[in-house]
N, CA, C and O atoms as CSV, one atom per row, in Angstrom:
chain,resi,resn,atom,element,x,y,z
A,1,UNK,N,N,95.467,99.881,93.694
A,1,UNK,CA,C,96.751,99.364,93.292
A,1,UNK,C,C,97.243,100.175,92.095
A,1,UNK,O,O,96.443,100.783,91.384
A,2,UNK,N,N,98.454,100.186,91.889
A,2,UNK,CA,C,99.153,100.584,90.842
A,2,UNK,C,C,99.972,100.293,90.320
A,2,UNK,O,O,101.045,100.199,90.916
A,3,UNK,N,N,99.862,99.947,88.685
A,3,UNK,CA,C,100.336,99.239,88.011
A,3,UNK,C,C,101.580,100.105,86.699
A,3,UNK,O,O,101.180,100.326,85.556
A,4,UNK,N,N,102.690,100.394,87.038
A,4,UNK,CA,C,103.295,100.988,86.645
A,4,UNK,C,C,104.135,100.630,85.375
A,4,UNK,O,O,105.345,100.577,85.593
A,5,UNK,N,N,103.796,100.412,84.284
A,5,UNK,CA,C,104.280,99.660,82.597
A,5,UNK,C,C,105.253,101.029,82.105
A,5,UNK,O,O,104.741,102.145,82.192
A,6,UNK,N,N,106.332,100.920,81.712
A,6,UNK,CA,C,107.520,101.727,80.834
A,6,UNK,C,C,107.229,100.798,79.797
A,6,UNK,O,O,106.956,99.608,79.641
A,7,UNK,N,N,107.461,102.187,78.948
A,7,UNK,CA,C,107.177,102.060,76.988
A,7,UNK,C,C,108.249,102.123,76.339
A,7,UNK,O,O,108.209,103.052,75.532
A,8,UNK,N,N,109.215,101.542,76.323
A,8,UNK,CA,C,110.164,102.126,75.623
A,8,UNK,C,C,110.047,102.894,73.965
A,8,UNK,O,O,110.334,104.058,73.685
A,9,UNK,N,N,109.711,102.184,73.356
A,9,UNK,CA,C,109.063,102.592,72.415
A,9,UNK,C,C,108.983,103.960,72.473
A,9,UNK,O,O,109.657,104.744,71.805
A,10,UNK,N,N,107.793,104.340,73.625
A,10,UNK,CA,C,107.537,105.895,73.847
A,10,UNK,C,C,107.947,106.503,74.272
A,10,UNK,O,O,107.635,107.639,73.914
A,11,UNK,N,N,108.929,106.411,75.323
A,11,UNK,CA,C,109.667,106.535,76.561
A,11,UNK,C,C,108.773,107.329,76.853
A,11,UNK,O,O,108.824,108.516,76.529
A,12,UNK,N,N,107.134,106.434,77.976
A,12,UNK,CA,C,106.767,106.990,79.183
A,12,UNK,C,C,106.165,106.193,79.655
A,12,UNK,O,O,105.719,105.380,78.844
A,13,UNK,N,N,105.827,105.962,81.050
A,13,UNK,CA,C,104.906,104.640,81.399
A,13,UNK,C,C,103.199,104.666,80.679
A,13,UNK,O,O,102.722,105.375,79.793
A,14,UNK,N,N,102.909,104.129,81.085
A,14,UNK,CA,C,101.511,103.724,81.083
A,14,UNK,C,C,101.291,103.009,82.781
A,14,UNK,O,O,101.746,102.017,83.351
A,15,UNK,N,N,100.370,104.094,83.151
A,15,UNK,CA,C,100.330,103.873,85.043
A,15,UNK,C,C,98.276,103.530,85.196
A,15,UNK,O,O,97.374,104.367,85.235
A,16,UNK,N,N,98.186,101.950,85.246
A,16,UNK,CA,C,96.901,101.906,85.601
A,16,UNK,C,C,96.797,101.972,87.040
A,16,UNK,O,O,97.665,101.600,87.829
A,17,UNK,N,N,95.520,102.538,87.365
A,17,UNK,CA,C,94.868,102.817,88.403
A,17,UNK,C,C,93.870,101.758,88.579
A,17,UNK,O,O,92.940,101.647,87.780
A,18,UNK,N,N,94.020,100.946,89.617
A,18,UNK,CA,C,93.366,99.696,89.909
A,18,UNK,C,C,92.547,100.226,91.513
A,18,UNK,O,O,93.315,100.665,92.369
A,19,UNK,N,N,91.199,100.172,91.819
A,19,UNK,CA,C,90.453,100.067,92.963
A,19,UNK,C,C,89.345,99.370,93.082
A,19,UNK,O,O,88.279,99.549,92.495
A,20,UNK,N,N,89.744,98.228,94.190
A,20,UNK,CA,C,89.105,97.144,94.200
A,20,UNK,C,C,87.585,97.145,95.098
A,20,UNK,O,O,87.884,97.788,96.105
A,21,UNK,N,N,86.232,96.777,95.217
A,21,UNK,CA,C,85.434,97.293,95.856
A,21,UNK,C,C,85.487,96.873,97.555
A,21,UNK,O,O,84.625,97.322,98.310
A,22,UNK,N,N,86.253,96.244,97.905
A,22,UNK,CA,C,86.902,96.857,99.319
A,22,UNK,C,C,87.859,97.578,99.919
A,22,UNK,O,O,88.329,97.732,101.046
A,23,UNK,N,N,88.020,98.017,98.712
A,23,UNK,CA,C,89.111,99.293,98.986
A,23,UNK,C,C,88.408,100.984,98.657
A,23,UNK,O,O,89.027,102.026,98.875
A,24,UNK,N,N,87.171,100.911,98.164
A,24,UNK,CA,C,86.220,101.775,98.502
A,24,UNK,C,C,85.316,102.211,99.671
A,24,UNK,O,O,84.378,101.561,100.132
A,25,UNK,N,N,85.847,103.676,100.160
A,25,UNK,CA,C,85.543,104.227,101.249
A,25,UNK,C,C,84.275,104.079,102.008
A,25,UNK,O,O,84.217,104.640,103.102
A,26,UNK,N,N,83.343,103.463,101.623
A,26,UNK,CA,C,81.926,103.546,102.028
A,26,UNK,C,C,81.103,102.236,100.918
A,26,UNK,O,O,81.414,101.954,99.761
A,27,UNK,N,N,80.011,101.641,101.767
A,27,UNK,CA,C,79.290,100.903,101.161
A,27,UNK,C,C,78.422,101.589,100.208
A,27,UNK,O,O,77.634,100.771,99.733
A,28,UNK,N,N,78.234,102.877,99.693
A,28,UNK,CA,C,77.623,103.586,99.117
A,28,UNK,C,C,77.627,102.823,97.691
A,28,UNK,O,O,78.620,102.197,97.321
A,29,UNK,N,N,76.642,102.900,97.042
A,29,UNK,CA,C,76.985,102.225,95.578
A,29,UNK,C,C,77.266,103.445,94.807
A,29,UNK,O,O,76.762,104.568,94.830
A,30,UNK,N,N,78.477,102.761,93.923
A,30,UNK,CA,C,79.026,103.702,92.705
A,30,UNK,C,C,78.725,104.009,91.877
A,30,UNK,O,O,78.723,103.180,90.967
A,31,UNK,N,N,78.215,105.524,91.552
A,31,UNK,CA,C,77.879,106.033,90.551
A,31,UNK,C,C,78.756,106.572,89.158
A,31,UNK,O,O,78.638,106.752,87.946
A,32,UNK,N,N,79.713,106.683,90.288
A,32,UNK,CA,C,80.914,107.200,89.314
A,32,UNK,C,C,82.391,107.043,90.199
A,32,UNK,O,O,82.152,106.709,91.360
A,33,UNK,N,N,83.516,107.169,89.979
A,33,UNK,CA,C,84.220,107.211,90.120
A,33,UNK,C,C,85.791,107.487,89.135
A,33,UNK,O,O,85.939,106.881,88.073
A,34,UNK,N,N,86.954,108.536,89.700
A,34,UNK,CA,C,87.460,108.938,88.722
A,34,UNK,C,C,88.955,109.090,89.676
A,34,UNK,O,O,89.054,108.830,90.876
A,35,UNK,N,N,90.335,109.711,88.527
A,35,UNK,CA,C,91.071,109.217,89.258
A,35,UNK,C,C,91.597,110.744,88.943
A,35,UNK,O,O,91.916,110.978,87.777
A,36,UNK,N,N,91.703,111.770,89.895
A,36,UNK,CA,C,92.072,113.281,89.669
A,36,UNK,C,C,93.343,113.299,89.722
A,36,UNK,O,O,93.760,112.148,89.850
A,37,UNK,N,N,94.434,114.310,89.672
A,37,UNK,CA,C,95.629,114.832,89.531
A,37,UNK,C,C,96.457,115.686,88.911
A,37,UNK,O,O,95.970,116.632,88.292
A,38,UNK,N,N,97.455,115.552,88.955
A,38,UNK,CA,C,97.921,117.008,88.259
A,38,UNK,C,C,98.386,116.857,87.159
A,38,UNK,O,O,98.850,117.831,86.568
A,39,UNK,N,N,98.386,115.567,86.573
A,39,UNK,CA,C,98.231,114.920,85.040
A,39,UNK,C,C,97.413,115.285,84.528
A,39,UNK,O,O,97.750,115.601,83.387
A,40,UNK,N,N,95.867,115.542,84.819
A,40,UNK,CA,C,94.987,115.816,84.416
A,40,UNK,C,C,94.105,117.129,84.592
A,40,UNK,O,O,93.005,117.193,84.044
A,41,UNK,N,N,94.447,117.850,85.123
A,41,UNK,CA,C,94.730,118.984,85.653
A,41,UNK,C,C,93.346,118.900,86.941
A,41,UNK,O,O,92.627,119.880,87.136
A,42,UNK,N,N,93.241,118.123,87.395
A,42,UNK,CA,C,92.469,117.935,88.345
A,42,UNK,C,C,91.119,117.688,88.225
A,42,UNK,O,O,90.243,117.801,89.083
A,43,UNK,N,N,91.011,117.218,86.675
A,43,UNK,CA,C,89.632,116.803,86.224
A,43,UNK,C,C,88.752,115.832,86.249
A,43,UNK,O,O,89.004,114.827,85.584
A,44,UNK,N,N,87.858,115.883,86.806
A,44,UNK,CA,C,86.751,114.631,87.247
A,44,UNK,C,C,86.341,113.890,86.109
A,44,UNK,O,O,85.990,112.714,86.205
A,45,UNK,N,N,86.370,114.636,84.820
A,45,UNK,CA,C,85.719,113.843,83.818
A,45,UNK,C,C,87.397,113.020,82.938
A,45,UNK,O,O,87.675,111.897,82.518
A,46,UNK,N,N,87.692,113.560,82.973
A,46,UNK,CA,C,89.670,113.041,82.565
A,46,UNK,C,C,89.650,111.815,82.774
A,46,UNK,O,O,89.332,111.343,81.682
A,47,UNK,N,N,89.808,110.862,83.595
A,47,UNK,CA,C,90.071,109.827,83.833
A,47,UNK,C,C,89.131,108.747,84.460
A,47,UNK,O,O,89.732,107.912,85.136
A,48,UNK,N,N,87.933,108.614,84.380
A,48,UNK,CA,C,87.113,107.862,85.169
A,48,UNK,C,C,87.422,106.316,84.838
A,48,UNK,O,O,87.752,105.773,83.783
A,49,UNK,N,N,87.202,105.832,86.073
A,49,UNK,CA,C,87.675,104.118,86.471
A,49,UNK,C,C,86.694,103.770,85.762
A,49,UNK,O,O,85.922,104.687,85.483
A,50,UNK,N,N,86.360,102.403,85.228
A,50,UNK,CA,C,85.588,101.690,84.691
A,50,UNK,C,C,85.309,100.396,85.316
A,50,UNK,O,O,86.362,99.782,85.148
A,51,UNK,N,N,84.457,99.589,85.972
A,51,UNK,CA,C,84.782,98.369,86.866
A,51,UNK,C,C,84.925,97.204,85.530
A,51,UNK,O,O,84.310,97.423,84.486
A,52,UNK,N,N,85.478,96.415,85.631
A,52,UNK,CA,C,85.985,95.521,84.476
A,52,UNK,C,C,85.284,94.085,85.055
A,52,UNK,O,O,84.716,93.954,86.139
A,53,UNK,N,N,85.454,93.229,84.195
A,53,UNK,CA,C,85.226,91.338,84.701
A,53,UNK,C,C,85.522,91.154,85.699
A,53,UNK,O,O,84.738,90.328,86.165
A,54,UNK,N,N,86.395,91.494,86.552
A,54,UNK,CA,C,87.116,90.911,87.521
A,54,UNK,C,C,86.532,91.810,88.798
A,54,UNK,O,O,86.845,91.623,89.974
A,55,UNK,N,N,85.550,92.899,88.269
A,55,UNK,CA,C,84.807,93.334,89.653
A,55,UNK,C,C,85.425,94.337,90.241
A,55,UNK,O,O,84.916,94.742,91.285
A,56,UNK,N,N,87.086,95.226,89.579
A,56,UNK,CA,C,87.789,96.087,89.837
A,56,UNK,C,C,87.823,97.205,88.922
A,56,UNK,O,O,88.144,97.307,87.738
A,57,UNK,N,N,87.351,98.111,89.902
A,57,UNK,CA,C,87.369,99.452,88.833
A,57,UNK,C,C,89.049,100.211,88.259
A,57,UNK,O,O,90.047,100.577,88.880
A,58,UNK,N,N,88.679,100.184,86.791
A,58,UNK,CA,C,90.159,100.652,86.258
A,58,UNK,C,C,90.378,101.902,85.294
A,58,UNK,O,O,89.651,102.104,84.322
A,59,UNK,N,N,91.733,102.942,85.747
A,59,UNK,CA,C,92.027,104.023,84.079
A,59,UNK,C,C,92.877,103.522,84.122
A,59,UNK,O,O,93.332,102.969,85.123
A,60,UNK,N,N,93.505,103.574,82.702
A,60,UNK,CA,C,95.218,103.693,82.477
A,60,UNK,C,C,95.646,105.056,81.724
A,60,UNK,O,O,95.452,105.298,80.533
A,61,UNK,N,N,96.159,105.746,82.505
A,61,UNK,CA,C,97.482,106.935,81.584
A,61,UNK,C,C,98.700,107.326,81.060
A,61,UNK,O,O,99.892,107.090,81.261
A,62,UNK,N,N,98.411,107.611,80.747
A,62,UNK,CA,C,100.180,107.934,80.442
A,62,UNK,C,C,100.828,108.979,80.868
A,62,UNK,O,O,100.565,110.117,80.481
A,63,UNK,N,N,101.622,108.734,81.601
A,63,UNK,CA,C,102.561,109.327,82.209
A,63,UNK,C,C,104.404,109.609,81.835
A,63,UNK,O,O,105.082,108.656,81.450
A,64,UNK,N,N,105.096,111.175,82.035
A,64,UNK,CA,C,106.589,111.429,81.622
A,64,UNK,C,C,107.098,110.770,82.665
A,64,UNK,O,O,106.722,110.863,83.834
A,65,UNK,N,N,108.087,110.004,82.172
A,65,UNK,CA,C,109.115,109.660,82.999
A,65,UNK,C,C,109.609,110.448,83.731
A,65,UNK,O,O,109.234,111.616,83.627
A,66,UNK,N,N,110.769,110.048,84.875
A,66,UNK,CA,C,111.916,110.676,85.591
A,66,UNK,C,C,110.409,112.125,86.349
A,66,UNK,O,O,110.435,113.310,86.014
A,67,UNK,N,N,109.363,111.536,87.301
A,67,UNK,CA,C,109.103,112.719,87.950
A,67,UNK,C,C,108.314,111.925,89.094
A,67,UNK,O,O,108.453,110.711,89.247
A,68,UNK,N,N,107.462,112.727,89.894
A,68,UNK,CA,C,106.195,112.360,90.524
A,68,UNK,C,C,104.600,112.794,90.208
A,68,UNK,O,O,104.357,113.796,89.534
A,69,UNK,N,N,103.992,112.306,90.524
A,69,UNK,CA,C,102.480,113.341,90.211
A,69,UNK,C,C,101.792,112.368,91.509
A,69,UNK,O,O,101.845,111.258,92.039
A,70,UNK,N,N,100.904,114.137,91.578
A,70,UNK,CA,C,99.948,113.496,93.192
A,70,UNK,C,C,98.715,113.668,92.427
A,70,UNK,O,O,98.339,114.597,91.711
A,71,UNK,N,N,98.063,112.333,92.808
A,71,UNK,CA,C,96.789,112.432,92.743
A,71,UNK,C,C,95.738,111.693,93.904
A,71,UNK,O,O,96.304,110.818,94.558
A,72,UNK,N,N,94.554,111.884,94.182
A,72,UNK,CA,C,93.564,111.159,94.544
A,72,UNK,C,C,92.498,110.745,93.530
A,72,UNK,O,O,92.415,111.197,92.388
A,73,UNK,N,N,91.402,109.505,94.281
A,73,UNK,CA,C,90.505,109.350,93.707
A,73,UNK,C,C,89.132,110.313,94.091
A,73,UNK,O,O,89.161,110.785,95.228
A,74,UNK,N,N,88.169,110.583,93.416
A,74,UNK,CA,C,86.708,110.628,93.563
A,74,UNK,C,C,85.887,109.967,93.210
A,74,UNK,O,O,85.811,109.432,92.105
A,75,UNK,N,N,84.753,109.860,94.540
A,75,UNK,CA,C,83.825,108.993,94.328
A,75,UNK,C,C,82.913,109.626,94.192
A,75,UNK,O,O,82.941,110.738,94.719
A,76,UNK,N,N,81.715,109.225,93.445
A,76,UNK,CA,C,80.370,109.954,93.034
A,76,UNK,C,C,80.416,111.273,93.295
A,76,UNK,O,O,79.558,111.939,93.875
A,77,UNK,N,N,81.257,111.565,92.931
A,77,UNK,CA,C,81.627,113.365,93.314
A,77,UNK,C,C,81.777,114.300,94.174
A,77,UNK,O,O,81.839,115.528,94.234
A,78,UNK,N,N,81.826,113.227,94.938
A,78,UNK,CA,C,81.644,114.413,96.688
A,78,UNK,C,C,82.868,113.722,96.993
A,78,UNK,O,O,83.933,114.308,96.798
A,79,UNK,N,N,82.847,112.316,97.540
A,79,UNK,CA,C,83.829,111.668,98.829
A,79,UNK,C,C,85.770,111.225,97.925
A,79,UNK,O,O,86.190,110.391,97.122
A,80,UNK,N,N,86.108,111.902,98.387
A,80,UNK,CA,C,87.668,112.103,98.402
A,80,UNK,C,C,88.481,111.054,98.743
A,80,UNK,O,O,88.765,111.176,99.935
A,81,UNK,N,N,88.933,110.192,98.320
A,81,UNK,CA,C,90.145,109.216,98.846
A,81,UNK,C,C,91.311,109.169,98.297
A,81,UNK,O,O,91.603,109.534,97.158
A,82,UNK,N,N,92.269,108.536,99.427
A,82,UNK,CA,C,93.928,108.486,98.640
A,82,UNK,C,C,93.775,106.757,98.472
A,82,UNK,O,O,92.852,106.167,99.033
A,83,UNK,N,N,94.920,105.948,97.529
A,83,UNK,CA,C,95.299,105.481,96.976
A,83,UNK,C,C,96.185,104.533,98.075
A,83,UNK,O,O,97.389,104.788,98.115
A,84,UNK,N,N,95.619,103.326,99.078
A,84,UNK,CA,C,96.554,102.885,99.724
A,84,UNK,C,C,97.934,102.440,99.625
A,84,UNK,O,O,98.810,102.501,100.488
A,85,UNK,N,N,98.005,101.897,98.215
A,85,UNK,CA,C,99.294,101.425,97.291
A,85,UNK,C,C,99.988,102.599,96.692
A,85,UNK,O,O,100.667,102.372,95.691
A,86,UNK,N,N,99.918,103.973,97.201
A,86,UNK,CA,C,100.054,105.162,96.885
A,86,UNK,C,C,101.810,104.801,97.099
A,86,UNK,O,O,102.141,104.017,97.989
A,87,UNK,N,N,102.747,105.383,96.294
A,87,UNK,CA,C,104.354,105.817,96.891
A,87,UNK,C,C,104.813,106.121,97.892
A,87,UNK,O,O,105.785,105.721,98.533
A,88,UNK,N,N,103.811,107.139,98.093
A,88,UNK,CA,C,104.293,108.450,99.141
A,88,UNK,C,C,102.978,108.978,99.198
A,88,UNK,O,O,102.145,108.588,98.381
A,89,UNK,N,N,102.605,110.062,100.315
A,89,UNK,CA,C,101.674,110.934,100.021
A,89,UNK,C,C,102.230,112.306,100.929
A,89,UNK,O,O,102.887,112.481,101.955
A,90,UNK,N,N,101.403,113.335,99.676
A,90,UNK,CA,C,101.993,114.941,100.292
A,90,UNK,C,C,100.879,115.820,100.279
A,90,UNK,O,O,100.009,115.815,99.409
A,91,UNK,N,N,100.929,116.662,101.374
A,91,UNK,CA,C,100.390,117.664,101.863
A,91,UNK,C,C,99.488,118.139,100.185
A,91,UNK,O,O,99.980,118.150,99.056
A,92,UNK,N,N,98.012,118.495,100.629
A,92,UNK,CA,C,97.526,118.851,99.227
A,92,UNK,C,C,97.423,120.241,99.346
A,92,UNK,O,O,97.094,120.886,98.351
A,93,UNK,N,N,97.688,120.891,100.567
A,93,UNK,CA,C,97.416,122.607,100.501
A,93,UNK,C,C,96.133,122.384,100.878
A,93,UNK,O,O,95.460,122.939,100.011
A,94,UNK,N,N,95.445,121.914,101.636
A,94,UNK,CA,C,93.838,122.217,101.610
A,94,UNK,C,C,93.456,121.136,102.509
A,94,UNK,O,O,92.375,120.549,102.569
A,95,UNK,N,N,94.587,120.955,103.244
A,95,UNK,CA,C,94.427,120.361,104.768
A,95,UNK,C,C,94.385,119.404,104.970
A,95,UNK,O,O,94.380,119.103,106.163
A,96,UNK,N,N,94.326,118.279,103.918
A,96,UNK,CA,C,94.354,116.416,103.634
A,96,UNK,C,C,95.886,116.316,102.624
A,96,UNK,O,O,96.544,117.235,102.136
A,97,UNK,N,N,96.026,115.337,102.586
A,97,UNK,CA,C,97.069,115.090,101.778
A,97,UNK,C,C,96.488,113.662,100.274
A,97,UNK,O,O,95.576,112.867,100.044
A,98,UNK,N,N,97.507,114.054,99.798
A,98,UNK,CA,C,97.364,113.573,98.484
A,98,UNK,C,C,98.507,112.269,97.941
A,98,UNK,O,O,99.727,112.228,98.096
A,99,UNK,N,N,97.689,111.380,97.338
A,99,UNK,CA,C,98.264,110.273,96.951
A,99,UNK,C,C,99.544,110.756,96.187
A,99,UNK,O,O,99.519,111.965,95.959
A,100,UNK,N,N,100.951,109.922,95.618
A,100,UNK,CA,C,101.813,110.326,95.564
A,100,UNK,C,C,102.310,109.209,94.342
A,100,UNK,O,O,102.253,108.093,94.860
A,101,UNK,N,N,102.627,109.136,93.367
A,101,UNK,CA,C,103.329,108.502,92.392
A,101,UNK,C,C,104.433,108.504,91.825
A,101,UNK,O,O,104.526,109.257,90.856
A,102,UNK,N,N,105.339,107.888,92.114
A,102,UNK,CA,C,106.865,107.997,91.575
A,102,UNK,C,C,107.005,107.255,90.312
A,102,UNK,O,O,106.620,106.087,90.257
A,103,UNK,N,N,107.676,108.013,88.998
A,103,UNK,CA,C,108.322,107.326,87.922
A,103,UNK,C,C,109.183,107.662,87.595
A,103,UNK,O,O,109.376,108.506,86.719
A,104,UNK,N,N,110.124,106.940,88.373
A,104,UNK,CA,C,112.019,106.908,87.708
A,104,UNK,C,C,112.038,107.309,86.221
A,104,UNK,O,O,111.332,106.957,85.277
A,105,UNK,N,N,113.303,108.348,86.343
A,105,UNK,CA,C,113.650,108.250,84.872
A,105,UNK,C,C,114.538,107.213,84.284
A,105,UNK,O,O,115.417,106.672,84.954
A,106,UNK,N,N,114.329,106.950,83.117
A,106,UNK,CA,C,114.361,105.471,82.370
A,106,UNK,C,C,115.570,105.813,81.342
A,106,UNK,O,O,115.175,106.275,80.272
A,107,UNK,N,N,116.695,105.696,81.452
A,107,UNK,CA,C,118.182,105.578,80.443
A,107,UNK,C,C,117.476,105.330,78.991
A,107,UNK,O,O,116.256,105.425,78.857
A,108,UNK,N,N,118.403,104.986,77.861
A,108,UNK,CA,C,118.117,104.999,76.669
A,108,UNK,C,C,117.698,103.433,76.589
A,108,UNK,O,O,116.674,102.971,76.085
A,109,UNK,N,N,118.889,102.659,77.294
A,109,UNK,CA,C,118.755,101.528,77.244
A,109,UNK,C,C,117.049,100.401,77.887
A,109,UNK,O,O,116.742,99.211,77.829
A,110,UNK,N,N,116.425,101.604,78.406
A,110,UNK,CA,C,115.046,101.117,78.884
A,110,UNK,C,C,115.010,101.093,80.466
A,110,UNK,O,O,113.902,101.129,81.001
A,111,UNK,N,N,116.180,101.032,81.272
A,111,UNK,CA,C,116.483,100.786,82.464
A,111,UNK,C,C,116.377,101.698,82.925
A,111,UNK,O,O,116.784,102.711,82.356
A,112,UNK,N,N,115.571,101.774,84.605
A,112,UNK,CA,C,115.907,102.711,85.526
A,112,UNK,C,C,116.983,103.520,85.572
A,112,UNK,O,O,117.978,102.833,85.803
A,113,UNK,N,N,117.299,104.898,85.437
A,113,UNK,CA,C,118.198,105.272,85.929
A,113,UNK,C,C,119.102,105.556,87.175
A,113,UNK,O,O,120.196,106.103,87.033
């Protein structure tokens, strides 16, 4: 899931990454898990989920307004997944496609533009 918060304050969201353990690709137990993209320049160690109280693994980032960014998750470092609550998803160049995130740009007044 994705949880998309505008800052006005900062003007940029704060976009948590929510994956719940049936929404993980395989009964495999988790060693790790992380949330890659082009926010992060595709780094495994950048963003890793954390499973919280509620039994759901979570990052939160921050993200510029008014764009998109594609990302997927990784699991224990090998197995690749997209993001069912994903926007959109686009072609990754490398023969799967990639989760897709939209954040409107946000007026002065705080509002969608």
């Amino acid at each position: 899931m994705l949880i998309k918060k505008y800052v006005k304050t900062r003007k940029l969201y704060k976009v948590s990454f929510e994956v719940s353990k049936d929404e993980l690709p395989s009964s495999a137990a988790v060693k790790s898990l992380a949330v890659l993209g082009d926010f992060n320049g595709w780094d495994a160690m950048a963003s890793p989920l954390k499973l919280n109280k509620k039994g759901v693994y979570t990052a939160t980032v921050e993200l510029a307004s008014g764009g998109a960014s594609q990302f997927r998750y990784l699991l224990n470092g090998e197995m690749w997944f997209n993001d069912a609550h994903a926007d959109a998803y686009a072609p990754s160049g490398q023969g799967t496609e990639n989760s897709v995130i939209d954040l409107p740009a946000v007026a002065d007044s705080g509002k969608p533009k």
